[in-house]
ROSE-4610 file (N, C-alpha, C; in Angstrom, 1 decimal, always signed):
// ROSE-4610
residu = [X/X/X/X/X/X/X/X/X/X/X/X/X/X/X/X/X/X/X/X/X/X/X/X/X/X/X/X/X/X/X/X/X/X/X/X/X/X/X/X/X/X/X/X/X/X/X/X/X/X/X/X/X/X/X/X/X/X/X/X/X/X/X/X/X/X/X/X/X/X/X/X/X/X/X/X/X/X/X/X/X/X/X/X/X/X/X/X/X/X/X/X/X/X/X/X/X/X/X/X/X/X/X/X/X/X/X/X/X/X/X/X/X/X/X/X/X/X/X/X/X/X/X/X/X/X/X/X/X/X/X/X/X/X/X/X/X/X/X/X/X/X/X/X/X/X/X/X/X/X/X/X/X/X/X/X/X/X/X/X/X/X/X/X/X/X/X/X/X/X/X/X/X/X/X/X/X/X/X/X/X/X/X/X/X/X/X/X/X/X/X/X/X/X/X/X/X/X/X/X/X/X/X/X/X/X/X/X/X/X/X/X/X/X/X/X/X/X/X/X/X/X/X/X/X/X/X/X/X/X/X/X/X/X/X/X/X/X/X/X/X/X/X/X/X/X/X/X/X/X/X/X/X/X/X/X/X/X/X/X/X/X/X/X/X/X/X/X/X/X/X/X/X/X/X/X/X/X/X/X/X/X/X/X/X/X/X/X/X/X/X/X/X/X/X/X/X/X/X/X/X/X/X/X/X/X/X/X/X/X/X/X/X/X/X/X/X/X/X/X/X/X/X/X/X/X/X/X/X/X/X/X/X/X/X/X/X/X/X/X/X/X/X/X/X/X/X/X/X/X/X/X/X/X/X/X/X/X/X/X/X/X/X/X/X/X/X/X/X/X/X/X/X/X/X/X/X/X/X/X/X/X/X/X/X/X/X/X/X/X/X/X/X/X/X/X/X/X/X/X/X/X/X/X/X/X/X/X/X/X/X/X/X/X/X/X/X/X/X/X/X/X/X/X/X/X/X/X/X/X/X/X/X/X/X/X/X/X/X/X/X/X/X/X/X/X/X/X/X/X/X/X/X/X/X/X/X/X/X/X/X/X/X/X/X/X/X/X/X/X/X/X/X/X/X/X/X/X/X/X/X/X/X/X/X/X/X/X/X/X/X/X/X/X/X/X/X/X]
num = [1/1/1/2/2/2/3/3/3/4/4/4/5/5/5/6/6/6/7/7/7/8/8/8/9/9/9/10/10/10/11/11/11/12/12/12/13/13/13/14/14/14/15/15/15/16/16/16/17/17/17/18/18/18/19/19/19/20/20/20/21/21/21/22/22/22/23/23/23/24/24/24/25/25/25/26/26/26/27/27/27/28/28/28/29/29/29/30/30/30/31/31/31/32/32/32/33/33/33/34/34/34/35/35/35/36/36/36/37/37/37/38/38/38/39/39/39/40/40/40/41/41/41/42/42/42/43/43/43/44/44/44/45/45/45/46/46/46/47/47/47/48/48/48/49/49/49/50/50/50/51/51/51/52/52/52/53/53/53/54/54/54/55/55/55/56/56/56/57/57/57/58/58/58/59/59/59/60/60/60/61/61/61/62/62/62/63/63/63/64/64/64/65/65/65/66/66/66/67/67/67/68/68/68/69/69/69/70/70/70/71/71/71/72/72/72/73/73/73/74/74/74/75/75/75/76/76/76/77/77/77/78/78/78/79/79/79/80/80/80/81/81/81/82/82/82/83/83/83/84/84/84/85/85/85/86/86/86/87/87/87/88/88/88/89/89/89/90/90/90/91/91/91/92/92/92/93/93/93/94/94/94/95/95/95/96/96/96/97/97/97/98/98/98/99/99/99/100/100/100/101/101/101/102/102/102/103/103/103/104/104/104/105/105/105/106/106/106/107/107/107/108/108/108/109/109/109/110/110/110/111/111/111/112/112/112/113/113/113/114/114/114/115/115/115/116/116/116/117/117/117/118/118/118/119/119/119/120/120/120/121/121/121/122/122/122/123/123/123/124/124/124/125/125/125/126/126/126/127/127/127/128/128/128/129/129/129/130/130/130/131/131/131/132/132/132/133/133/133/134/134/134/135/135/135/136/136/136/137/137/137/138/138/138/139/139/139/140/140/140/141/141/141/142/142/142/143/143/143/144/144/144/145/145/145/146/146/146/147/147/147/148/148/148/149/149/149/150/150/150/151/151/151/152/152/152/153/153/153/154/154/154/155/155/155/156/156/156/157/157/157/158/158/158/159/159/159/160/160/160/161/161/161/162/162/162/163/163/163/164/164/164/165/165/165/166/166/166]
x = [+138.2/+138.8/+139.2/+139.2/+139.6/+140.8/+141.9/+142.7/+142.9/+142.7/+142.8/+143.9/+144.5/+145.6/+145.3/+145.6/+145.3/+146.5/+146.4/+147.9/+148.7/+149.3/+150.4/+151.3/+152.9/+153.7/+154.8/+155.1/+156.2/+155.8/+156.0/+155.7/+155.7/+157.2/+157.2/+156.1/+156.3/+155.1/+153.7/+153.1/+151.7/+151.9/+153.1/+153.5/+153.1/+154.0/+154.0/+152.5/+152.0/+150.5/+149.6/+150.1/+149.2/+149.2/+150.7/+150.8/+150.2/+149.9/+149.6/+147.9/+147.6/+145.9/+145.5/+146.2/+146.3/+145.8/+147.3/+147.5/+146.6/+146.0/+144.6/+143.1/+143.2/+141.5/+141.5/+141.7/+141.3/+141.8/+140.7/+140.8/+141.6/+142.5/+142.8/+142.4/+142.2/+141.8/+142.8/+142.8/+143.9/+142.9/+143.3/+143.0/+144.1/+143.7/+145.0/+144.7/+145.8/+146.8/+147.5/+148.3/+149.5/+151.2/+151.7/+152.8/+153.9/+153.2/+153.9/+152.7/+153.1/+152.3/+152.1/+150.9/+150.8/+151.4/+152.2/+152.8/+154.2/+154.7/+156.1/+156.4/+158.0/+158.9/+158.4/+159.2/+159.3/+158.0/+156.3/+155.4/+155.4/+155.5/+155.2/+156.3/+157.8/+158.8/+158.2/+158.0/+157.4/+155.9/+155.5/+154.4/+154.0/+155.6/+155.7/+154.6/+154.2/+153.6/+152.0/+151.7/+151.0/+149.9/+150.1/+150.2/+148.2/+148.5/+147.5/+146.4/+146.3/+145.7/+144.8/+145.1/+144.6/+143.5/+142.9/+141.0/+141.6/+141.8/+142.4/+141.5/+140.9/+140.4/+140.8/+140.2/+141.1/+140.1/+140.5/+139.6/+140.0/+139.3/+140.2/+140.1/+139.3/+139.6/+139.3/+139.5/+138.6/+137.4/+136.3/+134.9/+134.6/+135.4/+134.7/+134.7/+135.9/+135.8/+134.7/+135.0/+133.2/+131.8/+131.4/+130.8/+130.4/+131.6/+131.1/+130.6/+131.5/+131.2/+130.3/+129.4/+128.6/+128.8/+128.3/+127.9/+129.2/+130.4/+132.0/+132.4/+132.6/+132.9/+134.2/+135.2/+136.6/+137.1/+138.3/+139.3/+140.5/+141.1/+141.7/+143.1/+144.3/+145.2/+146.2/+146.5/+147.1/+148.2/+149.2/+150.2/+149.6/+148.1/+148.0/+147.0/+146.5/+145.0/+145.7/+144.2/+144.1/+144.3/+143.5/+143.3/+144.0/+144.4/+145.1/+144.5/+145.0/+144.6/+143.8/+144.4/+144.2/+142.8/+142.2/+141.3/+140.2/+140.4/+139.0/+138.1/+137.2/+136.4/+136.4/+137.1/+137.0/+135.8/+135.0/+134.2/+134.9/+134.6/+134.9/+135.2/+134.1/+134.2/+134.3/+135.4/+136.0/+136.9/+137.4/+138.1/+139.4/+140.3/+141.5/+142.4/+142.4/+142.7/+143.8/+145.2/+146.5/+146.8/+147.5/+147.7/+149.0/+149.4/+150.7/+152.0/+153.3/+153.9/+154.2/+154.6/+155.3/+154.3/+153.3/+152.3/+150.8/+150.4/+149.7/+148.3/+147.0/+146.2/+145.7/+145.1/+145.0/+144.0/+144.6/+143.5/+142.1/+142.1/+140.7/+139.8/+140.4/+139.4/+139.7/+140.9/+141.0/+140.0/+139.7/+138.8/+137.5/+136.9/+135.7/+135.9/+136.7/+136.5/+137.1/+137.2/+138.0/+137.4/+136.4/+136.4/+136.3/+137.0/+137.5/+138.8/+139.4/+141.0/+141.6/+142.7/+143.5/+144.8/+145.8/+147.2/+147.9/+148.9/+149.7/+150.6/+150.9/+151.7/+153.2/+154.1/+155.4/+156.4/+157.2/+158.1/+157.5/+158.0/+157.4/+158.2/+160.1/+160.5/+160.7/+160.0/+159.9/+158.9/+158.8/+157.7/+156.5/+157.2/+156.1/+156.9/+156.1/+156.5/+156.5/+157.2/+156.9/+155.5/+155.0/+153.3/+153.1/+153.8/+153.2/+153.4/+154.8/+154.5/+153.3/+152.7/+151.6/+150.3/+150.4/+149.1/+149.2/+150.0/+150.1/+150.0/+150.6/+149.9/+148.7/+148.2/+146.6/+145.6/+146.0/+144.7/+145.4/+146.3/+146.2/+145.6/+145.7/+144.7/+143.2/+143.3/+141.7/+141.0/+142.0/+141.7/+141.5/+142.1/+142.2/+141.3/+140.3/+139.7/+138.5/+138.2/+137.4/+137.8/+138.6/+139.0/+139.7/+140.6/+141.0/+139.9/+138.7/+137.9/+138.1/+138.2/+138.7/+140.1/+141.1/+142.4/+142.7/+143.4/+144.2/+144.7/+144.2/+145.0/+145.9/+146.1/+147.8/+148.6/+149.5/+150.7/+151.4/+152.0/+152.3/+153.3/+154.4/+156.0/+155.8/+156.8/+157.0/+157.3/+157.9/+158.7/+158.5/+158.6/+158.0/+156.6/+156.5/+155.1/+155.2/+154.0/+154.5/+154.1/+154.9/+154.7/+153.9/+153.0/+151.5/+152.3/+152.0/+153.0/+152.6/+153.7/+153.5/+152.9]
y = [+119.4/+118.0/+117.4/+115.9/+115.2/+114.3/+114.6/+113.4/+112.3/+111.6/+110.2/+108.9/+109.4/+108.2/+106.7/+105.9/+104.5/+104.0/+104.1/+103.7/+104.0/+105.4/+105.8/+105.6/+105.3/+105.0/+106.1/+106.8/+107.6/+109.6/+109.8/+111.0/+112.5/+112.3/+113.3/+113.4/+112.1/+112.2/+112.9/+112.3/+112.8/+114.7/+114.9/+116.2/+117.2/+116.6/+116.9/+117.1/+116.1/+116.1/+116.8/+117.2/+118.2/+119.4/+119.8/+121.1/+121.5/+120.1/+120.5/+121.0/+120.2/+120.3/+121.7/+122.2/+123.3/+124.4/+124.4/+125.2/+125.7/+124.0/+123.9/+124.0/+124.0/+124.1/+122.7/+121.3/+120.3/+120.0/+118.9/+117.9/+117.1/+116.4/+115.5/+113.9/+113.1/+111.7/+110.8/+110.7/+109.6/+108.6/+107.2/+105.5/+105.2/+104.7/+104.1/+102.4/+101.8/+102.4/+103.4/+104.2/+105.3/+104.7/+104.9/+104.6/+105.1/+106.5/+107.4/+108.3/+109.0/+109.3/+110.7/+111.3/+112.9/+113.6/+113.3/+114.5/+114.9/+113.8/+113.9/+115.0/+115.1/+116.3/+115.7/+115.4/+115.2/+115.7/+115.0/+115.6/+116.9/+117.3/+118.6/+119.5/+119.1/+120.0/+119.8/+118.7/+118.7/+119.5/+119.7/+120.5/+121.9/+122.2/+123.5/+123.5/+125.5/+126.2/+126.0/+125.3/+125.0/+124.0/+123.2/+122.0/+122.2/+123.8/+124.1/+124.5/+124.6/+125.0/+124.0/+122.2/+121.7/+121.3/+121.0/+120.0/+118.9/+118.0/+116.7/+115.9/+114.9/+113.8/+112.3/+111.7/+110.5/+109.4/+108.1/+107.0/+106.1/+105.3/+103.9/+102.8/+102.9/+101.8/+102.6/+101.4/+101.6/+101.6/+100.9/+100.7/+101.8/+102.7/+103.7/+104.7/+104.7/+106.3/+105.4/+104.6/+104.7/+104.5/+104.4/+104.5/+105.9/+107.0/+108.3/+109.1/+108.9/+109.3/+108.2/+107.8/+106.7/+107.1/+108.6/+108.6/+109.1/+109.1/+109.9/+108.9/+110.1/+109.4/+109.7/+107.9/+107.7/+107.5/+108.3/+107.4/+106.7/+105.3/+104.9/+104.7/+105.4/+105.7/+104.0/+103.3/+102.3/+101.9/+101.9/+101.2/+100.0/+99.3/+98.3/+98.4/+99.5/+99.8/+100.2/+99.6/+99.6/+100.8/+102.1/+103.5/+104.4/+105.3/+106.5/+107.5/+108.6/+109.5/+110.3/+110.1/+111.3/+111.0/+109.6/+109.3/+109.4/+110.1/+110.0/+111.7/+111.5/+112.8/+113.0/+114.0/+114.2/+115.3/+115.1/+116.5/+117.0/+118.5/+119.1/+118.6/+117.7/+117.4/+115.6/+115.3/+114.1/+113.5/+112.5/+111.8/+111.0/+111.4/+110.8/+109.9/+108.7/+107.3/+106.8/+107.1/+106.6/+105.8/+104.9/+103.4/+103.8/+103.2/+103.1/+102.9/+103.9/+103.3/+102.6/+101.3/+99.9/+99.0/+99.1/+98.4/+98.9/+99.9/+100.7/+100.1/+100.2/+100.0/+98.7/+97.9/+96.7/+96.2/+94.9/+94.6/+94.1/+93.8/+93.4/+94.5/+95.9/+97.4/+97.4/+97.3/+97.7/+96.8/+95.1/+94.9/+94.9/+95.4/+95.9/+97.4/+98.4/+99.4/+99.5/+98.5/+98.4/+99.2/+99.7/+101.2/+102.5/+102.8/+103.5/+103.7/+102.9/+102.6/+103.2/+104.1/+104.7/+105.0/+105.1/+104.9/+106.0/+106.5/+107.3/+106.6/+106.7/+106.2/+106.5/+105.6/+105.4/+104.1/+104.7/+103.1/+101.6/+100.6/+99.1/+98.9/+99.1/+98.8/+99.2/+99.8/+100.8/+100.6/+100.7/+100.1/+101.3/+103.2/+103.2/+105.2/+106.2/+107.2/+107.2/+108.6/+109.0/+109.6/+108.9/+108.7/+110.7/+111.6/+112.9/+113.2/+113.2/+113.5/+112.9/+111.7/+111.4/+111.7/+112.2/+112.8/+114.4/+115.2/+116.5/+116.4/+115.4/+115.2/+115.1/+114.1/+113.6/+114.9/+115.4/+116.4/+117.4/+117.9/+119.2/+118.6/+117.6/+117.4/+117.1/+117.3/+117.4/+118.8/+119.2/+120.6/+121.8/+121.3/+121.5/+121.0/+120.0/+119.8/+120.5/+121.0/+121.8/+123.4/+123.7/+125.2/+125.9/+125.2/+125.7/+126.2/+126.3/+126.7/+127.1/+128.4/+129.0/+129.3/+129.0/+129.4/+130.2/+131.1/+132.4/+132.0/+133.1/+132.3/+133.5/+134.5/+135.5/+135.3/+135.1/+135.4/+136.9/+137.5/+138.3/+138.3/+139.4/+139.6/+140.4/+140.1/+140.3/+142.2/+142.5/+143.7/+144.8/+144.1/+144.9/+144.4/+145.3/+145.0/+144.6/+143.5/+143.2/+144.3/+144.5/+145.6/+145.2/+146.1/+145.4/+145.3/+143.9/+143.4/+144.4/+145.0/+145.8/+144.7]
z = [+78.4/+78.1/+79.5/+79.2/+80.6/+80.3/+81.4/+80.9/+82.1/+81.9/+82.9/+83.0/+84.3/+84.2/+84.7/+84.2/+84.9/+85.8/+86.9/+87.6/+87.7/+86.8/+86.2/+87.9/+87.4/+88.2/+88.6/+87.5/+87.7/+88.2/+89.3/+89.6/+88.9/+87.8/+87.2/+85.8/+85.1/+84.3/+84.7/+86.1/+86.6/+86.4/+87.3/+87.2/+86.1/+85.1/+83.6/+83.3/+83.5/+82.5/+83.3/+84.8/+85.8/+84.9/+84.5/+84.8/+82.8/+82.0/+80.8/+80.9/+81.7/+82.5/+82.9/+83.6/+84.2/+83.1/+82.0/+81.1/+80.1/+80.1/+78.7/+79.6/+80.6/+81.3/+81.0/+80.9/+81.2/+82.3/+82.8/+84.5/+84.5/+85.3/+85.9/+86.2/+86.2/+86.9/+87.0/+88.0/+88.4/+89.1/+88.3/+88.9/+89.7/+91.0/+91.6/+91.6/+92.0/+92.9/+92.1/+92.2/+92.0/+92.1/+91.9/+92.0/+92.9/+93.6/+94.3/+95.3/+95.8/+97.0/+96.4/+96.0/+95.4/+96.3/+97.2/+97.9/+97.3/+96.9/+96.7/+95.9/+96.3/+95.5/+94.1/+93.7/+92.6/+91.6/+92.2/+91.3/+91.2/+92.8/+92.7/+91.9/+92.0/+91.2/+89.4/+89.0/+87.6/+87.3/+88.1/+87.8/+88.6/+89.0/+89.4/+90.1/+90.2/+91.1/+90.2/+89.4/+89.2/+89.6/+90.3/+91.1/+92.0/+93.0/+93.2/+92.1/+91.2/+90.5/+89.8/+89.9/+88.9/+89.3/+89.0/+88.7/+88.7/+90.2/+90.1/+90.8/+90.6/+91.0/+91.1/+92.5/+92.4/+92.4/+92.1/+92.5/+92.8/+93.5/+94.1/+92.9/+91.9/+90.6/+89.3/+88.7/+87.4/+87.3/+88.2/+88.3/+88.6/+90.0/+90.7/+89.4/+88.7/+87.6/+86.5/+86.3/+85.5/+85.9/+87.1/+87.6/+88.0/+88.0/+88.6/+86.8/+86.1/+85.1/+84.2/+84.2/+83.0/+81.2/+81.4/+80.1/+79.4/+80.3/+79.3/+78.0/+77.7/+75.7/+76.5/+76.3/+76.7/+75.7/+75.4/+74.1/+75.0/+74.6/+75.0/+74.1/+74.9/+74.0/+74.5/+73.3/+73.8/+72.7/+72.5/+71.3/+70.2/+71.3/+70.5/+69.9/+69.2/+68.6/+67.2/+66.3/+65.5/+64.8/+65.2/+64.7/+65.1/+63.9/+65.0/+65.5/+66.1/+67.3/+66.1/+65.2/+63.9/+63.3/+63.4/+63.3/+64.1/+65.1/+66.0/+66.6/+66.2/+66.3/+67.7/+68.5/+69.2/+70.5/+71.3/+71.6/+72.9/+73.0/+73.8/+75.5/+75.8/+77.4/+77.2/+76.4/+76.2/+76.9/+77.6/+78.6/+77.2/+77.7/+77.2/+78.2/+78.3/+78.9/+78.7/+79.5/+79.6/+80.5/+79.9/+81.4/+81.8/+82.5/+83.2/+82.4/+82.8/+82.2/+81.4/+82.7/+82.3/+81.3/+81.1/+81.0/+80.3/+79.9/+79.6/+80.1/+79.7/+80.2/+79.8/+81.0/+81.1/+79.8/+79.1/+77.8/+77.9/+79.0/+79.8/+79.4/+79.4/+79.5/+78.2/+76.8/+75.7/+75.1/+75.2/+74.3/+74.3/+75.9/+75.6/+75.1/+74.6/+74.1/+72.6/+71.8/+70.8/+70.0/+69.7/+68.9/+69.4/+71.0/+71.5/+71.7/+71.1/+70.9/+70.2/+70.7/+69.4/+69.8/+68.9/+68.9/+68.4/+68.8/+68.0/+67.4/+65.7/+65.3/+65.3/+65.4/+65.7/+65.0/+65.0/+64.4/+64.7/+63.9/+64.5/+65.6/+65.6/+66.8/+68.0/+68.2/+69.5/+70.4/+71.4/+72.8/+72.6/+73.1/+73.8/+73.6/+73.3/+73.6/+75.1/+76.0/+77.2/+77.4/+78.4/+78.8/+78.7/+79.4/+78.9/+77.9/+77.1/+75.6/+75.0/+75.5/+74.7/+74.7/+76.0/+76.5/+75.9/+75.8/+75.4/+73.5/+73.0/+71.7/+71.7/+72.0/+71.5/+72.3/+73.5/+74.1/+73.5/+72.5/+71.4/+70.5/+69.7/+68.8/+69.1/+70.2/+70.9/+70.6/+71.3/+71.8/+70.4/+69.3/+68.1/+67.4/+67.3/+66.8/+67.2/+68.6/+69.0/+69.1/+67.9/+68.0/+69.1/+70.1/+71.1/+71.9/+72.0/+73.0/+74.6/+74.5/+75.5/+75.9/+74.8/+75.0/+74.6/+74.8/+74.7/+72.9/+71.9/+70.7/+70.0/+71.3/+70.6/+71.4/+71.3/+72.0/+72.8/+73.6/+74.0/+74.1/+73.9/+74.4/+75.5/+76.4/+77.6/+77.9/+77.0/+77.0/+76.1/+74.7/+73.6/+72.8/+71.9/+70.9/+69.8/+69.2/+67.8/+67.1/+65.7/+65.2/+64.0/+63.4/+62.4/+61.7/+60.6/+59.2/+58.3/+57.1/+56.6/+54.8]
């Protein structure tokens, strides 16, 4: 899975959504401008020792990341779409599309994708979940719709053993 930020502004968020990337074997993409300089503390403390580890890519627009990718099936996650996340068939080496903060992704790009649009639903009075919680929802129900593919699916204790249910 791919997840792609459009300008995202705030460092810990990028952080955050590094270190969920990392976790699940999905990539990175970041559109700039950025809002912060990838070096800062801050990303790097939100996305721990993790940080080296991710599949991160950058680009200088929106043209350049569709242009490197043509044929990516993008979903575009935006407050103002019609469908929800729950709605959309997701495949394995799929691109998930988060805008910025303040401002999510520009409508110029949502209405030529309007049946790639999809929403998490939420209260009417409310703006906007936090940009990684949203991304960590919708790329598990990604990743779930494709059976976890390739993730670890037991758990382990550190110290002791589970004991077989009787």
């Amino acid at each position: 899975m791919n997840i792609v930020l459009h300008e995202p502004e705030i460092p810990a968020n990028t952080g955050n959504i590094g270190r969920t990337c990392v976790v699940t074997g999905s990539s990175l993409h970041l559109i700039k401008p950025l809002g912060f300089e990838i070096s800062e503390k801050t990303l790097r403390r939100a996305g721990l020792d993790y940080w080296s580890k991710l599949d991160v890519t950058l680009y200088d627009d929106y043209d350049s990341f569709i242009s490197t990718h043509p044929e990516a099936n993008i979903w575009y996650l935006t407050t103002k779409a019609e469908r929800s996340y729950t709605d959309a068939v997701f495949g394995p080496d799929d691109y998930l599309m988060f805008g910025k903060e303040t401002a999510g992704i520009p409508e110029e790009i949502l209405v030529k994708n309007r049946d790639h649009c999809i929403r998490i639903p939420m209260v009417k009075e409310e703006r906007s979940l936090n940009l990684s919680n949203a991304a960590a929802i919708v790329l598990y129900e990604a990743l779930r719709q494709n059976d976890f593919c390739g993730l670890e699916d037991k758990g382990k204790l550190h110290r002791l053993s589970w004991q077989p249910e009787r």
